[in-house]
TIPA-82076 format. One line per 4 residues: number of its first residue (from 0); for each residue x, y, z of C-alpha. Coordinates in nm, 4 decimals, always signed. Layout:
BEGIN
NUM	X:Y:Z  ...
//
This chain:
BEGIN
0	+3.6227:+1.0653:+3.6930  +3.2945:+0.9228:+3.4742  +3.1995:+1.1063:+3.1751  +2.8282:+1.2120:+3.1766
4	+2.5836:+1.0150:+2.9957  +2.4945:+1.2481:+2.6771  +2.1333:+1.1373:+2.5551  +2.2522:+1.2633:+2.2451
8	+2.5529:+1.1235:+2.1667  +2.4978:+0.7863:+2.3564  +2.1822:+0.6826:+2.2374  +2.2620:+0.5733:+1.9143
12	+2.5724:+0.4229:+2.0778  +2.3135:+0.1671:+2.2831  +2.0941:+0.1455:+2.0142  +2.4045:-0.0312:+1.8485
16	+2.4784:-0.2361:+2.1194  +2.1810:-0.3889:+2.1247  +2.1768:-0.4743:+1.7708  +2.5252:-0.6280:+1.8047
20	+2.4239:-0.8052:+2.0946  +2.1658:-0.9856:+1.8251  +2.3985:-1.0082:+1.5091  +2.7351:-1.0285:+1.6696
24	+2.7873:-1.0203:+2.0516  +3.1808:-1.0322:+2.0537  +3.1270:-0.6908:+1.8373  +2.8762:-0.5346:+2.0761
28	+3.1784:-0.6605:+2.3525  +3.4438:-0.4795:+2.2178  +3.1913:-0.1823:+2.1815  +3.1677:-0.1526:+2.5394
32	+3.4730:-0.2040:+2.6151  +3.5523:+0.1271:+2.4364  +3.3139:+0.3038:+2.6747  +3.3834:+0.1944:+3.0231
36	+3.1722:+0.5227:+3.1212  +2.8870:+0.3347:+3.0146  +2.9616:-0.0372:+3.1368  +2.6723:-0.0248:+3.3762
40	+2.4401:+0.0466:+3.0867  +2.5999:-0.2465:+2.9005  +2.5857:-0.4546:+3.1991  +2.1872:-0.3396:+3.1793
44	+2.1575:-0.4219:+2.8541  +2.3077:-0.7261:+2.8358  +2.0553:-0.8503:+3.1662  +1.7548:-0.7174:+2.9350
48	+1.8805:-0.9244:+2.6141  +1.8938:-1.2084:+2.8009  +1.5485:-1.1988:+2.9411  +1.3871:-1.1002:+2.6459
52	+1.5545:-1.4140:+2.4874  +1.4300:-1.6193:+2.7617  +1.0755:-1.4421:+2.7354  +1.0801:-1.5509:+2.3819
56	+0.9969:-1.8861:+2.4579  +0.9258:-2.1651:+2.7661  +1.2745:-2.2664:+2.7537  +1.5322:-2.0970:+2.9812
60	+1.8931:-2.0765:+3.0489  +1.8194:-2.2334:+3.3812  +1.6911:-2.5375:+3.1848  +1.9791:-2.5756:+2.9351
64	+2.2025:-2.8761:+2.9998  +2.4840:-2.7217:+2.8650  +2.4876:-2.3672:+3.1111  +2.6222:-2.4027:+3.3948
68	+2.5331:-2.1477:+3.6905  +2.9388:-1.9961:+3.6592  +2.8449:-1.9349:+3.2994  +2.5557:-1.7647:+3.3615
72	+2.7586:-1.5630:+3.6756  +3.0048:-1.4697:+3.4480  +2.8375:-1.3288:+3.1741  +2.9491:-1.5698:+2.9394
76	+2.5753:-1.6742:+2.8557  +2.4157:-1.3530:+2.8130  +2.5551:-1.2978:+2.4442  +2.6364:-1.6014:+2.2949
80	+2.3185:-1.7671:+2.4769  +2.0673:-1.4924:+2.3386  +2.2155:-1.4422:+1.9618  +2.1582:-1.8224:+1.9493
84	+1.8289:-1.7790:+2.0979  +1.7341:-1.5150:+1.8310  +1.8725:-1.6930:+1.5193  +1.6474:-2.0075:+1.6582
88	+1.3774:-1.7359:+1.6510  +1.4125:-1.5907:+1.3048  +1.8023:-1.5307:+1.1941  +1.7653:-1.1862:+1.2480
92	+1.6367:-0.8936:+1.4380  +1.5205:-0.7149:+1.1212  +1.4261:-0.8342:+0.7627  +1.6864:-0.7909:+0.4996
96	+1.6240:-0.5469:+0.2185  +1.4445:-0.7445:-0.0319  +1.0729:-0.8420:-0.0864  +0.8677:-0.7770:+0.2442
100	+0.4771:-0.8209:+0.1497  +0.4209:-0.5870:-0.0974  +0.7331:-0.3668:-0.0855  +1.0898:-0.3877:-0.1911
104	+1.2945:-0.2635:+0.0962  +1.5782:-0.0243:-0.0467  +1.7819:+0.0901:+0.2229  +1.7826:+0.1780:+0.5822
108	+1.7282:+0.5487:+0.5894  +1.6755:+0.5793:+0.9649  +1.6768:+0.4279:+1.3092  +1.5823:+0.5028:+1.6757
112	+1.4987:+0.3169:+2.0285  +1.2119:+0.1769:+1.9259  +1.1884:+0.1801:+1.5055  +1.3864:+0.1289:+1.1514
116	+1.2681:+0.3335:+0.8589  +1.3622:+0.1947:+0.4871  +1.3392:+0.3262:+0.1788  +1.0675:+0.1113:-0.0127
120	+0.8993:+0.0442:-0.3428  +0.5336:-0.0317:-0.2978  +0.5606:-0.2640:-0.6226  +0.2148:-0.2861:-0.7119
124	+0.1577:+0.0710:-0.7066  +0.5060:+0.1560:-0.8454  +0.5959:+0.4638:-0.6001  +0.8669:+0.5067:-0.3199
128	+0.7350:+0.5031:-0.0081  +0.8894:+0.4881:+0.4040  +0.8284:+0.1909:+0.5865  +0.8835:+0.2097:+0.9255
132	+0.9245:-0.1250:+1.1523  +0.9323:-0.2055:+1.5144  +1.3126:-0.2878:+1.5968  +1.3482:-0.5968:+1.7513
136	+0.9614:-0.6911:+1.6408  +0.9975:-1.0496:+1.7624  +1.1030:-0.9758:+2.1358  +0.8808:-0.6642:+2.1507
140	+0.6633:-0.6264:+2.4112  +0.2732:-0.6081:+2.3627  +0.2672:-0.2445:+2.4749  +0.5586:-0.1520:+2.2432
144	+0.3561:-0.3447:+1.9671  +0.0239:-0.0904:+2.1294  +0.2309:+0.2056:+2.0916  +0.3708:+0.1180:+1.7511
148	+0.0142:+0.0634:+1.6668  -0.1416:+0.4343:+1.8258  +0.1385:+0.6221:+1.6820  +0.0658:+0.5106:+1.3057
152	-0.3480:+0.5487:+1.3797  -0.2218:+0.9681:+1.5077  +0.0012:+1.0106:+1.2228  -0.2518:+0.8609:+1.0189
156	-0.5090:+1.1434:+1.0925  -0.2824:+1.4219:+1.0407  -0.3108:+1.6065:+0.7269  -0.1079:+1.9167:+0.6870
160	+0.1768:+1.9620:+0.4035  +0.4501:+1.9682:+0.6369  +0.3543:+1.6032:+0.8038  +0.4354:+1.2817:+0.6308
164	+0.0797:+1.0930:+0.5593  +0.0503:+0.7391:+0.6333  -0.0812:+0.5081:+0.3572  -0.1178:+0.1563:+0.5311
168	-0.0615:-0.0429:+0.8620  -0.0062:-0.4231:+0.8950  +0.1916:-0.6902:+0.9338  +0.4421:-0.9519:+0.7519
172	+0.4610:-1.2720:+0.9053  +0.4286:-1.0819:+1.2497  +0.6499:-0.8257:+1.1564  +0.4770:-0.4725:+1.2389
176	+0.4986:-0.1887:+1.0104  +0.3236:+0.1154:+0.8800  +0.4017:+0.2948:+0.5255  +0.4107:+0.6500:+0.4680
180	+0.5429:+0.9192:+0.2159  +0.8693:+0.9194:+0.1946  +1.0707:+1.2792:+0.1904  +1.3949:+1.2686:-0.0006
184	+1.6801:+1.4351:+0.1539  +1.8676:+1.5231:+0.4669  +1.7262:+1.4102:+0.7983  +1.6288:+1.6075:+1.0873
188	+1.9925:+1.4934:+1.2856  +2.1742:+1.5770:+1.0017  +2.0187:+1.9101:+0.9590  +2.1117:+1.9593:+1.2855
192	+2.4927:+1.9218:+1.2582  +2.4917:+2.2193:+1.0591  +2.4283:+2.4149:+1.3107  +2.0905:+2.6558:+1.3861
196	+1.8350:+2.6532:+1.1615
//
């Protein structure tokens, strides 16, 4: 018998996958092994990676010397083929913590399907901020880049003491982001666990 795909549970579980599948692919393997429930998910996953990597550029796998068709039949080329692909691209899905623009990244304090938040100091006006950063910026697609884009102008109109105003939207070297207050505290997930509110 399958277990049931839990949007609840298992999203964050895919969400990892896919960042494994960028950073470490024999880590996002042994991931779904652990989950056999969900290997046609990985299997979905791992097809996507792969042409996103190949989107990423003219080249393909079809045109790499070095691939040959059982590779790509076997699945061997879908991790190691798009990791390399990515650290060609940029060494990394996300920027570290460190200078970005006109912040200092501090930590991660949240992630979803289609965003990171960190914990930021917006030097030049010395004050902690959130800045929030389409995941996987350099494979996204221009309508995830749109909707990145329309949800920071909405949030950016909203004033009311219990919403989170947004100060600035850009980009660093291509990588989209918006800044906005930052709360300090428990998230809404963790809340959550507590039980009702």
């Amino acid at each position: 018998m399958t277990a049931e795909f839990s949007p609840s549970t298992d999203e964050s579980l895919l969400d990892r996958y896919v960042e494994l599948l960028a950073t470490d692919p024999s880590a996002a393997e042994k991931l779904a092994a652990a989950r056999p429930d969900l290997a046609d998910l990985f299997t979905c996953l791992r097809t996507l990676d792969l042409l996103s990597a190949q989107l990423s550029d003219d080249r393909t796998i079809v045109d790499d010397p070095t691939i040959s068709p059982e590779m790509i039949h076997q699945g061997e080329v879908t991790q190691e083929y798009s990791a390399e692909r990515r650290r060609e691209a940029g060494s990394s899905v996300l920027p570290g913590l460190g200078e970005f623009g006109r912040f200092q990244l501090l930590e991660e304090i949240g992630r979803g399907g289609m965003g990171v938040v960190f914990r930021a100091e917006q030097v030049d006006l010395k004050r902690t901020v959130a800045v929030k950063m389409i995941l996987g910026n350099h494979l996204a697609h221009p309508q995830q880049v749109k909707r990145f884009y329309r949800e920071a102008k909405a949030a950016g109109k909203l004033r009311h003491p219990h919403i989170v105003a947004v100060h600035e939207v850009g980009d660093v070297n291509g990588q989209h982001y918006f800044s906005m207050d930052y709360i300090g505290g428990e998230n809404l997930a963790e809340r959550l666990r507590r039980g009702p509110m």
